[in-house]
C-alpha positions in Angstrom: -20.7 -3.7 8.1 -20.1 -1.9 4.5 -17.4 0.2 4.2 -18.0 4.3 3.1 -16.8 5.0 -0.2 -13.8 8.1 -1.0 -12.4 9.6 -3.7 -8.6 9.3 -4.8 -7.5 12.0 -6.9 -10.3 14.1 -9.1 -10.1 12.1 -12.3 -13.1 9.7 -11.3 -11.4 7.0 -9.0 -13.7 5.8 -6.1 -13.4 3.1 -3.6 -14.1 1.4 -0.4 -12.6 3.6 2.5 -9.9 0.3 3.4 -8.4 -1.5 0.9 -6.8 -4.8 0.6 -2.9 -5.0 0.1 -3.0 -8.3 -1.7 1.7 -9.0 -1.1 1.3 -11.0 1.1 -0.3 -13.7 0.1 2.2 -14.5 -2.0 5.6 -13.6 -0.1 7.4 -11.7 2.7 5.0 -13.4 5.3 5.4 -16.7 5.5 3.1 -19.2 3.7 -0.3 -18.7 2.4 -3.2 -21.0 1.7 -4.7 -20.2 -1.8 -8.3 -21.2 -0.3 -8.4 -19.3 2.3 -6.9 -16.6 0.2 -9.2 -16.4 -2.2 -12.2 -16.2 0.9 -10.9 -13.4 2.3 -10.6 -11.7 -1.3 -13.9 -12.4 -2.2 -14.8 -11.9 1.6 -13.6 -8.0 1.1 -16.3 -7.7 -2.0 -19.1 -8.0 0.2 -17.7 -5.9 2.8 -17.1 -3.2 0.5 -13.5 -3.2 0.5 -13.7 -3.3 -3.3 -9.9 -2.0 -3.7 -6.7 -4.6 -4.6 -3.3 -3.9 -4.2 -1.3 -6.5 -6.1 2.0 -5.7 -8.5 3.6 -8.0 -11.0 7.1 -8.0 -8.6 4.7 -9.7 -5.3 5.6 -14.1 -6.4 6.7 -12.6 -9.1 3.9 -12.5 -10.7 1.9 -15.5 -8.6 -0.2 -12.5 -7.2 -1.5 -10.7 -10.2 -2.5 -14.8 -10.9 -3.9 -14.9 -7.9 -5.8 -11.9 -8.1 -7.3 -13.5 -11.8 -8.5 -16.5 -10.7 -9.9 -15.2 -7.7 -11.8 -12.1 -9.7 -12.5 -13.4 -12.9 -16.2 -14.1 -12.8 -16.7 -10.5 -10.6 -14.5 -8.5 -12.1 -16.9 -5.5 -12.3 -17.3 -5.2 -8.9 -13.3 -4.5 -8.0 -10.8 -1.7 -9.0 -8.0 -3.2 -9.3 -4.5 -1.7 -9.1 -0.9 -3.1 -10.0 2.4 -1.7 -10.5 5.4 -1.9 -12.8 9.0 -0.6 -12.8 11.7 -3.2 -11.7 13.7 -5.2 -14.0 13.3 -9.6 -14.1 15.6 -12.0 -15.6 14.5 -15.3 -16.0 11.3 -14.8 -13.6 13.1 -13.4 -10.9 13.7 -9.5 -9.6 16.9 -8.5 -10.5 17.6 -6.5 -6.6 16.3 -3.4 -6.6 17.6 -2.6 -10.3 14.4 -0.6 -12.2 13.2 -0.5 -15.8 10.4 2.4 -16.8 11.5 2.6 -20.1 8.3 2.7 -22.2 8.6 -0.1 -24.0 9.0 -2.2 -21.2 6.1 -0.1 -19.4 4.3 -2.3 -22.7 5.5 -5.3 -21.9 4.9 -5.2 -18.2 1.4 -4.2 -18.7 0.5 -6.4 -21.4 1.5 -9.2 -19.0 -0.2 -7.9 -15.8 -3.4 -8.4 -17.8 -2.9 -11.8 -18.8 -2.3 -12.4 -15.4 -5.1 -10.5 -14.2 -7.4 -12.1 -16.9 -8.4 -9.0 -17.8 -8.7 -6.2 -20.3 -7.8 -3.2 -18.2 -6.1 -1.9 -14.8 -8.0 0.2 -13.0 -5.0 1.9 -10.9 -1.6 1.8 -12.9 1.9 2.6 -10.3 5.0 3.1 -11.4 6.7 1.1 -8.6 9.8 2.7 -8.3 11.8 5.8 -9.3 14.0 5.0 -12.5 16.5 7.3 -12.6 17.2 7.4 -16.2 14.0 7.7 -17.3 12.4 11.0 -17.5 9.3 11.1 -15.5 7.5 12.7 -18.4 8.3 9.7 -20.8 6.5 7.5 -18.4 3.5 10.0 -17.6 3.5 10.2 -21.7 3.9 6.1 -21.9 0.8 5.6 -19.4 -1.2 8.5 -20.7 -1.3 6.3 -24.1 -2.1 2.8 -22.2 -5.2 5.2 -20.8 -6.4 6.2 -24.3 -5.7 2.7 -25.1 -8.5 1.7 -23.0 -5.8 -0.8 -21.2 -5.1 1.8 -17.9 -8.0 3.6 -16.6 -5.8 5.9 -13.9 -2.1 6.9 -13.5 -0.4 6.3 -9.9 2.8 6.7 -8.9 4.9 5.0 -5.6 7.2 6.5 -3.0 8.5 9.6 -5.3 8.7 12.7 -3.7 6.3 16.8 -4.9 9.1 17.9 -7.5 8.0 14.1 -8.9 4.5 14.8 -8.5 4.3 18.0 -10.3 6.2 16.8 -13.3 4.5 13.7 -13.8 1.0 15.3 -12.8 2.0 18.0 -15.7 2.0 15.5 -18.5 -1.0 13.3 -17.3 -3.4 13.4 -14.2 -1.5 11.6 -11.5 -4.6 9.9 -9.3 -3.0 8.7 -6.4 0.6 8.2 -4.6 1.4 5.1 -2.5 3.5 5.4 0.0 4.2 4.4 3.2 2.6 6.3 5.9 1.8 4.9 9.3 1.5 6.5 13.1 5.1 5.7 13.0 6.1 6.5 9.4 5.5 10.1 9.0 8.0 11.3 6.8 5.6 12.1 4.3 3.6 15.4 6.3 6.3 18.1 5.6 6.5 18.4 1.8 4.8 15.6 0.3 1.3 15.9 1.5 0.8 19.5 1.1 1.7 18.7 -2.9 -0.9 16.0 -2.8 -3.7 18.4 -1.3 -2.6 21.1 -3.7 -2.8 18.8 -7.2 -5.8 17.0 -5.9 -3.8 13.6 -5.6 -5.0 10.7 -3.1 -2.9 9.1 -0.6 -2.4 5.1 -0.8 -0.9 4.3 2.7 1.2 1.1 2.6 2.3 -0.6 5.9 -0.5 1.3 7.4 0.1 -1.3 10.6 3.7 -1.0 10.4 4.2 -4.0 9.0 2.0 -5.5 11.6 3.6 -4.2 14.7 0.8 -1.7 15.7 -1.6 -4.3 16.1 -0.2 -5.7 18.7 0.8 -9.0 19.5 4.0 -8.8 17.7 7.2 -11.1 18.8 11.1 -9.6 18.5 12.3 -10.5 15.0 14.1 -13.5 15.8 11.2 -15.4 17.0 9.4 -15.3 13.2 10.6 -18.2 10.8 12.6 -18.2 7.9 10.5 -16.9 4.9 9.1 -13.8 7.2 10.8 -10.5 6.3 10.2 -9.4 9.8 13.2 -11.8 10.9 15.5 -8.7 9.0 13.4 -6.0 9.8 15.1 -3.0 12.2 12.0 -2.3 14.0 11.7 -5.8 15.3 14.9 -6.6 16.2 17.2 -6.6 19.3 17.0 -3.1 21.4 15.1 -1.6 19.1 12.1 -4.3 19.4 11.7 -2.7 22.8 11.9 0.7 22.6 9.3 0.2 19.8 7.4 -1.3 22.3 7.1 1.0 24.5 6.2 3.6 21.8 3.4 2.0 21.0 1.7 1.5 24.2 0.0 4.5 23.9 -1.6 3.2 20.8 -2.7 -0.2 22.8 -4.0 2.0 25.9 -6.2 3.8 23.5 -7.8 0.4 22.0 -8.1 -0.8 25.2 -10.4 2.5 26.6 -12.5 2.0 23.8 -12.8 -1.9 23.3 -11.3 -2.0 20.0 -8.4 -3.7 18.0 -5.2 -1.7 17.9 -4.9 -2.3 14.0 -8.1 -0.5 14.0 -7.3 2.4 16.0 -4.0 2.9 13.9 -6.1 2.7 10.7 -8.7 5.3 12.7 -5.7 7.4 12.7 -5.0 7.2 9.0 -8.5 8.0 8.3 -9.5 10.6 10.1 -6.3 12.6 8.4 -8.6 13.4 5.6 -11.3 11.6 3.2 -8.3 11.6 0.1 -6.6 8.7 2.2 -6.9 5.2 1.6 -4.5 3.0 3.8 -4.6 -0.8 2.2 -3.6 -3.4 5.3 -2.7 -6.2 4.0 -3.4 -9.9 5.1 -4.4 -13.4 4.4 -7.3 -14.1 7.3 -10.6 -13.2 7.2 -10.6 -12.3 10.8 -8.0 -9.6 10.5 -9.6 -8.5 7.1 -12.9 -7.7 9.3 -11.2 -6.0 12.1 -9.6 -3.9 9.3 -12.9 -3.0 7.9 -14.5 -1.5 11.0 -11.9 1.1 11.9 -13.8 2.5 9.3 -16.2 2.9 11.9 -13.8 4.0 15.2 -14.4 7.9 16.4 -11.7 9.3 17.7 -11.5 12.5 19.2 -9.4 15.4 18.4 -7.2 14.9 21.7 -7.2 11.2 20.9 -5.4 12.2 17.5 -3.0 14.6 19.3 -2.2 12.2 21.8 -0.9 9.7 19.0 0.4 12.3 17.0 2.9 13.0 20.2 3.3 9.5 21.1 4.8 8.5 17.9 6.1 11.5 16.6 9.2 11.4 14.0 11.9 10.1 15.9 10.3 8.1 18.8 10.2 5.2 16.5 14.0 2.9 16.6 15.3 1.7 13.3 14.9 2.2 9.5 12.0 1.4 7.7 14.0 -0.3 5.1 17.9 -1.5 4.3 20.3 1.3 2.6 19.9 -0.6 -0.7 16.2 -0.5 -0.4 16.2 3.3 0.4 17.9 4.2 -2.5 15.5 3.8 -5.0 12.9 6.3 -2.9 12.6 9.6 -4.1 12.9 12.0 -1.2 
């Protein structure tokens, strides 16, 4: 079982067709076991999942030093990519407040590759939006880090085409992370089409829905303290159920063809074009090789249009994210 390999963006970037989202092995879902981490990180190497999401806001900073210790006699063999943009005091995220100014673009960078233990980033992300910094000024900041040698490509996170097109104006603009799921569309009316147009991959986040459309969840209540799913609207009260109930379709479909409904929803993902790279994320090697084979699910163009109906824009109950949280996504 190897992965196939695709292309994100048209400045050189190639990886495995999954990657790895690397958060939570350090926060947001529950505890994780450093060992075991670093077996299924080293686990995705020889499965070909050869791409790592990490950012210096996931601990803070414990899984960019994860990351290092786990990759620093292979690093050849991974791409690597890390983010930057919110604003710490004292070793703690100040809320959601940002900071993109480039000098602290510097700083950031300089300590994601002490952390990493290594001498470049392969995949660079502005995190979030800063509103009072021009997007140019940080195209123009990691354009320099890239003829530095200390960046080798320029991504950007959640921002919206007008974004796109002025960052992408300044300096190539690889690949855009956002979330997109079955049941997170919003990004197929104006976003995508800009990504096609420029060239630019897509990075799906919470390709799984933060876990829900693989089945087996519980209601939020029911996860313990340290699990952001106990706060999250999808999981709770009625809208647990509804969301249920949307995805049953999705579980029907795994069922008729004997596989995992994580892998089906990841089919989904990528069979909407070879410029898509969804990164699950998770901390067991089990779930990391289920992952991996939905590179290898068919699924037929009815079976697409039945999902697309199923969980069309609006049949999903609750936000993706708290007002607060929403605010610093540029739509």
């Amino acid at each position: 079982m190897t992965l196939s390999r695709r292309r994100l963006g048209m400045q050189g970037l190639r990886v495995g067709a999954v990657g790895l989202g690397c958060m939570g092995m350090s926060q947001c879902y529950g505890p994780a076991d450093e060992e075991e981490s670093i077996v299924v990180l080293h686990r995705s190497i020889e499965l070909g999942c050869d791409f790592f999401d990490t950012a210096e806001a996931y601990g803070p900073y414990t899984n960019e030093e994860l990351l290092g210790r786990a990759f620093r006699d292979r690093r050849e063999k991974v791409v690597i990519a890390s983010k930057f943009g919110f604003r710490f005091k004292n070793g703690r995220q100040v809320g959601a407040e940002t900071d993109s100014r480039p000098d602290s673009i510097r700083r950031a960078v300089e300590g994601s590759l002490r952390r990493l233990q290594s001498d470049y980033i392969d995949l660079l992300y502005q995190h979030r939006i800063d509103r009072e910094v021009p997007i140019e000024d940080v195209a123009g900041t990691v354009a320099e880090l890239v003829r530095e040698g200390k960046v080798r490509f320029f991504g950007l996170s959640e921002v919206g085409g007008a974004t796109l097109r002025r960052a992408h104006a300044v300096h190539p603009v690889s690949a855009l992370q956002s979330e997109y799921s079955l049941w997170e569309r919003n990004l197929e009316g104006d976003v995508i089409p800009v990504l096609r147009e420029l060239g630019i991959g897509l990075v799906p986040f919470c390709p799984l829905g933060r876990g829900f459309l693989a089945g087996g969840v519980k209601c939020a209540e029911e996860y313990p303290e340290g699990d952001t799913r106990r706060f999250d609207e999808r999981y709770r009260a009625s809208n647990y159920d509804s969301n249920v109930k949307a995805a049953q379709t999705l579980f029907n479909i795994a069922q008729a063809k004997g596989a995992r409904p994580a892998q089906i929803a990841l089919a989904w993902l990528l069979h909407k074009g070879d410029d898509i790279v969804p990164i699950p994320g998770t901390k067991r090697r089990i779930y990391l090789e289920q992952n991996v084979g939905a590179d290898t699910v068919q699924l037929t163009a009815a079976d697409i249009q039945t999902l697309d109906k199923a969980l069309a824009t609006g049949t999903v109950s609750g936000n993706r994210y708290p007002d607060w949280m929403m605010a610093g996504i540029d739509r």
